[in-house]
N, C-alpha and C positions, 0 to 999 in steps of 0.2 A: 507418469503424471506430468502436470506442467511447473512441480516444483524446482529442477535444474533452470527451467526458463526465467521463472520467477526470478530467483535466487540471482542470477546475473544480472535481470535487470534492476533489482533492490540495490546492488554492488553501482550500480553505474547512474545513479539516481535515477531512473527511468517510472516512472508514476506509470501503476498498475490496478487494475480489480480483478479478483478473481471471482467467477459467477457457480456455484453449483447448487442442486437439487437435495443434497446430505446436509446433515448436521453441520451450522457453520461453527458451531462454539466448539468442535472439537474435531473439523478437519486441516487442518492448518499445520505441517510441525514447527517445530520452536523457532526456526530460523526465522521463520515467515510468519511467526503470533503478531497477532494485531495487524495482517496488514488487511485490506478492505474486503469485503466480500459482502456479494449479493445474490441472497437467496432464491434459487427459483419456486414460482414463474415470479415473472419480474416484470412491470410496465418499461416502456420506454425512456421515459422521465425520470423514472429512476436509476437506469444505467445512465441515462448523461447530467446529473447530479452527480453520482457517486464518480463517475471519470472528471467532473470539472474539481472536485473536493479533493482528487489524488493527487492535479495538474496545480492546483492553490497547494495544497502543503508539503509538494516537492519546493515550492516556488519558493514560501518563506523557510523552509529547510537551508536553499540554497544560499541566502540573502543572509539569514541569521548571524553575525557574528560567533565564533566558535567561543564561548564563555570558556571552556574547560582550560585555553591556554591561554586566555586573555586572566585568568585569577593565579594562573602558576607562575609568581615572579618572584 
């Protein structure tokens, strides 16, 4: 499968969708819960929504100040 692919590109910030035909609410493992996924069949419009919503919140991911060490003082 393409979770090895996934999986590196999650590690390296890299904004991804995964697209398949199966069950999405329980194909996914843990590493990878919650990350985007679109159901087939699928319009076109909805693949380039759901890639420009991966591309926005890698974006403010990036931007974010990290709270967890900005309150550890």
């Amino acid at each position: 499968m393409s979770w090895d692919v996934a999986a590196l590109l999650k590690s390296r910030g890299i904004p991804f969708v995964f697209s398949t035909g199966y069950d999405v609410t329980n194909i996914l493992p843990e590493l990878l819960a919650g990350s985007p996924v679109i159901g087939k069949p699928f319009r076109n419009e909805e693949v380039e929504l759901r890639i420009r919503q991966a591309i926005a919140s890698a974006r403010l991911e990036r931007s974010a100040p990290d709270l967890h060490v900005m309150g550890s003082a």
